[in-house]
N, C-alpha and C positions, 0 to 999 in steps of 0.2 A: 291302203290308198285313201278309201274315207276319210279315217282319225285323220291324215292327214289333209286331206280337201277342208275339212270343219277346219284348221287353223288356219286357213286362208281370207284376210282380208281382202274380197275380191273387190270390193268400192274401190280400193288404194290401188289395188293392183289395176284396176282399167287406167287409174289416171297415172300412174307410173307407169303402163305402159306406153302409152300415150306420150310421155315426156319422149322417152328413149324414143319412139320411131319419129318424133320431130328431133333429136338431136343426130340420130344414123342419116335423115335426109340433111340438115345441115352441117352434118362432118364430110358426108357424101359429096359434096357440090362445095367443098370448102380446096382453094389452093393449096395446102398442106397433105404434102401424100401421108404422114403421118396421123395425121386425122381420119381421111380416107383409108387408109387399113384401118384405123382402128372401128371405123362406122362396118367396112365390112364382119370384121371377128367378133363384134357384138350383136348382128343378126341372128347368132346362134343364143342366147339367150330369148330375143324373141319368139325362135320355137319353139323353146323349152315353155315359154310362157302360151302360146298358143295350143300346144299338147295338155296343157295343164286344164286349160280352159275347156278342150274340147271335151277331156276325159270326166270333167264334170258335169258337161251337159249333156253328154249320149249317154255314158255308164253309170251317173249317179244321180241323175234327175234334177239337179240344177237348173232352173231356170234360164234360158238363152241372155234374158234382160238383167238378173243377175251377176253375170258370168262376165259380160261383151260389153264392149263400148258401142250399142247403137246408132251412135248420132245424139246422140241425145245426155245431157250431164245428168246422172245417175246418183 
């Protein structure tokens, strides 16, 4: 899981995730129930990406501010 943690650009990856959870709230609130499933069946990627994150900051010592989108552009 390390090797693989080190291949993670986590900078890109805050702000890619950050796109998706502003496109799941605007496909969410969007007339098209096709859109809306499809905002719902991509929140599963956001956990994936959340696990990913978390597992680098409890088990491998990753920096929080590294890792997370604090508020703050990184």
């Amino acid at each position: 899981m390390e090797d693989f943690l080190k291949e993670i650009d986590f900078k890109a990856l805050k702000k890619q995730k950050a796109i998706l959870i502003n496109m799941i709230q605007d496909w969410g609130e969007a007339d098209d129930k096709d859109q809306k499933k499809d905002a719902k069946e991509v929140e599963g990627i956001l956990n994936l990406i959340d696990t990913i994150q978390e597992k680098a900051v409890d088990e491998f010592g990753y920096s929080e501010e590294e890792v997370f989108n604090l508020g703050k552009e990184n």
